[in-house]
N, C-alpha and C positions, 0 to 999 in steps of 0.2 A: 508273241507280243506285237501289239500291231503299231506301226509308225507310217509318217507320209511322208515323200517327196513332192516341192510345189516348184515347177519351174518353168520361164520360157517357153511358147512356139514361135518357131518362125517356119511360115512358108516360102519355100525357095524361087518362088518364082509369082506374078501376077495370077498368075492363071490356079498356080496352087492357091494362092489365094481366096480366088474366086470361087473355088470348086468348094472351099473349109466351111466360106462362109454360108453357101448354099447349104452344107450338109448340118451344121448348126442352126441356120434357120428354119430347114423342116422339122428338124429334131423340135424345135418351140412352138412349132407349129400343131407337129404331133400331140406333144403336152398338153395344150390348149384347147384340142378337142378332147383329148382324155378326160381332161378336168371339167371343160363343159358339160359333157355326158354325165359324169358324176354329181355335178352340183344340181344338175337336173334331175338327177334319178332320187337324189338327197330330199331336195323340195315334193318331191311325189311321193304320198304316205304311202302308195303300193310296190313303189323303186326299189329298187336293189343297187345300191352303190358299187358293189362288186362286179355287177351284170355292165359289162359294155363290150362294142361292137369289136370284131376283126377288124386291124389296122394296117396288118403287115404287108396285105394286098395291093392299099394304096401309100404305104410309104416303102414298103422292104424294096422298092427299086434302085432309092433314091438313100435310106439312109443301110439296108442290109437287115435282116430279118434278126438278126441279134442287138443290132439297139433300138428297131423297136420292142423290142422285149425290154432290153432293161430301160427305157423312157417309160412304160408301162410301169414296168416294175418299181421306180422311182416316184412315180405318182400314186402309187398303192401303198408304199411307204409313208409318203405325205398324209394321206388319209388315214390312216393308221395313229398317225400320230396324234391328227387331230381326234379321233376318237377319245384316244387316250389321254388325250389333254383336257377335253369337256366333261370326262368321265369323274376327273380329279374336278375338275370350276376353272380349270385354266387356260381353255383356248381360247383365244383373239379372233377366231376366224378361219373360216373355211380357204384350203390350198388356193393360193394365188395362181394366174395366169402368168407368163411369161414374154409379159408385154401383147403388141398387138400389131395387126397387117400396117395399118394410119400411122401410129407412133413410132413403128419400128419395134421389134421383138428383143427380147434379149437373148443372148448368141449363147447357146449353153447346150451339150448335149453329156451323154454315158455311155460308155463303152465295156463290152463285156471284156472282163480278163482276158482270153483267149483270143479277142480281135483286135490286140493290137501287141507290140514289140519297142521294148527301150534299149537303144544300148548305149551307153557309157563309155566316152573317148574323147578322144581328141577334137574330133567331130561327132559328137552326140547326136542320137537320130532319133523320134520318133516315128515308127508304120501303125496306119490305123485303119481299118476294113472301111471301105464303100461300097454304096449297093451297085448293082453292076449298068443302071441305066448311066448312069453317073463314071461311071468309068468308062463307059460305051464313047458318052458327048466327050470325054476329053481325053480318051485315049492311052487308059491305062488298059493292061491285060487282064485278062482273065481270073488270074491268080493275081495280080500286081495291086499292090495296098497303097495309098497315099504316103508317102513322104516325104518328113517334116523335121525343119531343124531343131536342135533343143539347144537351151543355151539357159542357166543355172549351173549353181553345182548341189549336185541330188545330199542329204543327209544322210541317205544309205543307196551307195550302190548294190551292196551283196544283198540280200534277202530269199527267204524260204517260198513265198508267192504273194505273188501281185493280186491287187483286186481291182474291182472297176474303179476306171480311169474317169474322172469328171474333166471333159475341156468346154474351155469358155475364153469371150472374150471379156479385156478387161476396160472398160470404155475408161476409165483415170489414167491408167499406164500405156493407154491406144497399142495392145498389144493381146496376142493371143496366149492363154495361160491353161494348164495341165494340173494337176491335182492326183496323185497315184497313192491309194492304199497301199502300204507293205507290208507284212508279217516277217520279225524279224525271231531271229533265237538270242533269248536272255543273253548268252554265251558272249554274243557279238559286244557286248554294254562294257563301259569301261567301268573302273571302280576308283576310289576315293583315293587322293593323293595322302591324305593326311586325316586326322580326326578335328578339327578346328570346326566351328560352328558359326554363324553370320545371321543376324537380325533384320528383316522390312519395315521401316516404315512407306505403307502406301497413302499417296495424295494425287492430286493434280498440279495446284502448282509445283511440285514436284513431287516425279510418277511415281519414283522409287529412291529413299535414302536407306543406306545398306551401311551397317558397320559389321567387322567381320572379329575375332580372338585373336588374329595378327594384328590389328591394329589399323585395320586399311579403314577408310569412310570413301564409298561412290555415291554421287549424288546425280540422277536422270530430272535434267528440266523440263517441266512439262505444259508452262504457260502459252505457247505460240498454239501445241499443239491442242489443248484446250480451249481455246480462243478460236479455232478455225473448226475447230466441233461445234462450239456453241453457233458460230454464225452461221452454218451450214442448218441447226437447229431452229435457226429463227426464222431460217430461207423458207425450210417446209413446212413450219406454221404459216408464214405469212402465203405463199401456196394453198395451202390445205384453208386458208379464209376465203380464196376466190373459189373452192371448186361454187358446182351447183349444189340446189338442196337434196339430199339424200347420195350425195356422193362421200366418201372420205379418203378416198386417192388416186392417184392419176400418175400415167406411165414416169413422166418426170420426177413426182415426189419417191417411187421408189427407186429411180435410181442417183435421186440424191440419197436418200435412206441409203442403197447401197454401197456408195461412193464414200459418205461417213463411216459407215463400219470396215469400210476396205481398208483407210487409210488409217483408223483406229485399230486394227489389227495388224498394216503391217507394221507399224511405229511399235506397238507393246510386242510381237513376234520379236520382231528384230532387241528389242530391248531384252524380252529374257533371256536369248541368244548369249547378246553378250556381256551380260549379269554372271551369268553363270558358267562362261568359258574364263572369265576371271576370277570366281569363285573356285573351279573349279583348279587353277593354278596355284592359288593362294593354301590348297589344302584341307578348303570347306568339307564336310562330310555331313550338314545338318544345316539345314535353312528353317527358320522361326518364320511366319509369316502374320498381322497381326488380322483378327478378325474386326473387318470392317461396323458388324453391327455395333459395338462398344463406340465408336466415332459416332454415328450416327445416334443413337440413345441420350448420349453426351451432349451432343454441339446439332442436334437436327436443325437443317434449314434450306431452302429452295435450291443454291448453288451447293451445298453440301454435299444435297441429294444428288444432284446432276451430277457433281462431280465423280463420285463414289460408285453410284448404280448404274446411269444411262453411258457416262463416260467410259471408266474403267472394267464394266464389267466382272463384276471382284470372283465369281465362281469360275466363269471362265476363265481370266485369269491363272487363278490359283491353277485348274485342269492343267493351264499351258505352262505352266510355271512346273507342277509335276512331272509331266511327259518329257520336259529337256534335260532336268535337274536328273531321272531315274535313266536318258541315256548317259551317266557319268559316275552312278550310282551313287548322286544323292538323294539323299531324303529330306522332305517337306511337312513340316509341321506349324498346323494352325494355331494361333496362341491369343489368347486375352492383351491386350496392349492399352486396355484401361488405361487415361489419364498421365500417359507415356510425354505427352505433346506439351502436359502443364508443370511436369515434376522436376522441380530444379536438381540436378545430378551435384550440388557442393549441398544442399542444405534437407533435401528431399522434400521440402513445402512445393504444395499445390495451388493452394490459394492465395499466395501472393504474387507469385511472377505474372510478367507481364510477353503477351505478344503482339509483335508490332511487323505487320507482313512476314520475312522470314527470320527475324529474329525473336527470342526470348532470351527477357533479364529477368533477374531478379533483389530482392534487397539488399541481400546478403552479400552481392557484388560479383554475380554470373551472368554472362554473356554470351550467346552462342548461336548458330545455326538452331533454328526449331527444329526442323526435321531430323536433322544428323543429329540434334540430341535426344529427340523422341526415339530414333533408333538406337544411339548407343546404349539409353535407359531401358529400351524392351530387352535389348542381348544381355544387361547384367542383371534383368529380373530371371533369365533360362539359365545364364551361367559363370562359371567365373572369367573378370576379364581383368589381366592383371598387365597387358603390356598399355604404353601412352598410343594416345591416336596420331597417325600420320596426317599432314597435310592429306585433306579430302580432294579426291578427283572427280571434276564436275566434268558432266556429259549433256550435248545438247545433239539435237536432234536437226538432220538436216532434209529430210523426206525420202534421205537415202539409207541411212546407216548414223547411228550414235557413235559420235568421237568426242576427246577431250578437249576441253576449253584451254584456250591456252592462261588463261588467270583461273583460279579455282579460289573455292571460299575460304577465308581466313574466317578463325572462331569469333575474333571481336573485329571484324574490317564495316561492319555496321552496324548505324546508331538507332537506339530504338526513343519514341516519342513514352517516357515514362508516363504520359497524363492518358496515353489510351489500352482501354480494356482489354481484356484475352478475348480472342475470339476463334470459336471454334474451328481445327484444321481444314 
C-alpha cells in the first residue's frame, strides 16, 4: 500500500546550505536541457523524443550519476504523460521548464531510493548522495553523504520501502521540504472504533459541514481562505494581460500558480487530517461524500464554478479524503446530494425555502445553518439518524492548522432577509 511522508529540511549550517542549494539548481538545470532536447526533437518530424544526449558526464560530478538518472527518468515520465493525455484530447501542453538562469530556477530535485537515509528520533536526520566534485569543494569524504536536519512528524515511520525522495524548496514557507514515497503493509492500518456513519456537505464558503449518527455537526470555514485564492487568481490574469504577444506565461505567473495550490493543499491536507481524526474517535466507520456535479447542474454559475472545480479540487479531494480515511479503516462513499442545500428537514418542501448567505428558512417556520442542514439532510437520505444534534463545532483556519472557534453556530442565531431568493450553494 503505498503512503507518503512530507516533512522539513533544515540544513545545519551556511555552507550546507549553500552546497543543497547548488545541488537543486543543477538538478533544474539538468531538467531544462532534457526538456529542451525533447521539445526539439518533438518539433522535428524526423525527431525521436526519446533520443537524447548522455548527461551524466556533465552533471554526475556535481549532482552523482543516480539522480541524473532519476531527473531523466522524471522527465520521461512527464512526457509520457503528455502523450497520454493528447492521446485522450486532454493535454494543455507540452512539459514545462523549471524556471530559468535570469528569473531564477525552481529548486527541485529526485533522489533515487538507495541514495539517501531517514532516520526517526529525537533528532531526525536526513543523508543524501552528492557527486563527488561537490563533496571535493567542501569537504566531505569520499563515502560521506550531505547531512540534513528533519523536522515534521513522519505519518509512517515503519514501512516495507522507500521510494524516490522529491526535495524542493518551498519559496511560501522560505524553507526546504522532502516528499518520500512509502509502501506500507495493510496490517500497519488501524480499524473502525465503531459502526456510525457521517455525511459532507462540500462548499467554499464553507469547505466542509459534517454531521455524523452521534449527533456531532463540524463546520470548516472557508471564506478568508477563498478570498485569498481568488485574489492570487486575479494577480495572474491581470500578469498574464501584460505578457507579450505569443506568450502565455512567465517564471512569476507559475510560481504564483504554484504558490495558490501550495496553500490550497496545505489548508484541505490539513483539513481532512483533522476531519477524520475526529471522525475517527467519534466511531465513524462510513463517510458519505456528495458529488459535486449535482451542485453544479442545479445552481451552474461563474463563482460556483471556481468555487467547486478550480478552488476545491473535488477529485482530488475525494483521492485525499480516501487515502486518510483507509489509514483508519474508513470507508468513502460517493453519493447523490441533489437539492440537499434547498430541502427543509420540518416540512421537506424545496421550493419554498429560502437562502440568505448562510442561512435557510422556510414557511413552515425552520431556521438553520444551510450547510449543516444540507449535511444533516444528505446523512438521513443514507441512514437512520435517530439521536438530536449537538451544538456544532466551527473550525477556522489559521495558515497553520484548523482549531475551534470559540463561539460556534447556533441553528437560529441568524436572521434571514425573507424578500431574497435561493441562490445556489
Amino acid at each position: 500500500m503505498k503512503r507518503a511522508n512530507t516533512f522539513d529540511v533544515i540544513p545545519q549550517s551556511d555552507e550546507d546550505g549553500e552546497l543543497l542549494r547548488r545541488l537543486l539548481d543543477a538538478s533544474a538545470s539538468l531538467w531544462n536541457e532534457i526538456n529542451y532536447e525533447r521539445r526539439e526533437n518533438y518539433a522535428d518530424p524526423d525527431g525521436d523524443v526519446w533520443d537524447i544526449s548522455e548527461y551524466r558526464g556533465r552533471y554526475g560530478g556535481v549532482l552523482g550519476a543516480s539522480t541524473v538518472q532519476q531527473i531523466e527518468r522524471k522527465n520521461r515520465e512527464a512526457w509520457k504523460s503528455f502523450f497520454s493525455l493528447k492521446k485522450k484530447g486532454e493535454a494543455n501542453g507540452k512539459p514545462g521548464y523549471w524556471g530559468n538562469s535570469e528569473d531564477g530556477r525552481d529548486l527541485r530535485t529526485y533522489i533515487r531510493n538507495t541514495s539517501y537515509s531517514v532516520e526517526w528520533g529525537e533528532y531526525s536526520r536526513l543523508e543524501i548522495l552528492v557527486g563527488q566534485n561537490l563533496k571535493d569543494e567542501y569537504g566531505l569524504g569520499h563515502r560521506e553523504r550531505l547531512r540534513l536536519e528533519v523536522r515534521g512528524k513522519p505519518n509512517w515511520k515503519e514501512y516495507d520501502k522507500q521510494g524516490r525522495l522529491e526535495l524542493f524548496y518551498d519559496e511560501q514557507a522560505q524553507t526546504f521540504r522532502a516528499f518520500q514515497p512509502v509502501t506500507i503493509d495493510a496490517s500497519r492500518l488501524a480499524q473502525p472504533l465503531g459502526s456510525e456513519e457521517s455525511a459532507l456537505d462540500i462548499g467554499a464558503n464553507n469547505l466542509v459541514a459534517c454531521t455524523t449518527t452521534t449527533g456531532k455537526q463540524y463546520l470548516y470555514e472557508g471564506c478568508n481562505l477563498f478570498e485569498r485564492f481568488r485574489e492570487m487568481t486575479r494577480e495572474i490574469a491581470r500578469l498574464q494581460s501584460l505578457l507579450e504577444e505569443g506568450r502565455y506565461s512567465s517564471h512569476r505567473i507559475r510560481r504564483l500558480y504554484d504558490r495558490r495550490t501550495k496553500r490550497r493543499d496545505h489548508a484541505q491536507d490539513a483539513l481532512t487530517r483533522d476531519l477524520i481524526e475526529r471522525l475517527y474517535d467519534e466511531g465513524v466507520s462510513t463517510v458519505y461524500v456528495g458529488a459535486l456535479t449535482d451542485v453544479l447542474d442545479t445552481h451552474w454559475s461563474v463563482e460556483t464554478n471556481a468555487k467547486t472545480h478550480n478552488f476545491w479540487a473535488f477529485r482530488a479531494f475525494v483521492n485525499r479524503l480516501a487515502c486518510t480515511t483507509e489509514e483508519y479503516g474508513i470507508s468513502v462513499e460517493v453519493r447523490s446530494e441533489a437539492w440537499t442545500s434547498q430541502e427543509c428537514p420540518n416540512c421537506g418542501s424545496t421550493e419554498d425555502t429560502t437562502r440568505h448567505k448562510d442561512t435557510l428558512t422556510c414557511p413552515c417556520g425552520f431556521e438553520g445553518h444551510a450547510d449543516l442542514t444540507a449535511s444533516e439532510t444528505f446523512l438521513r437520505r443514507q441512514t437512520t439518524v435517530s439521536r438530536p444534534m449537538a451544538r456544532p463545532v466551527c473550525l477556522k483556519w489559521d495558515d497553520h492548522s484548523w482549531s475551534e472557534s470559540p463561539r460556534s453556530h447556533r441553528p437560529n442565531e441568524e436572521h434571514t432577509n425573507p424578500q431574497v431568493a435561493f441562490v445556489g450553494r
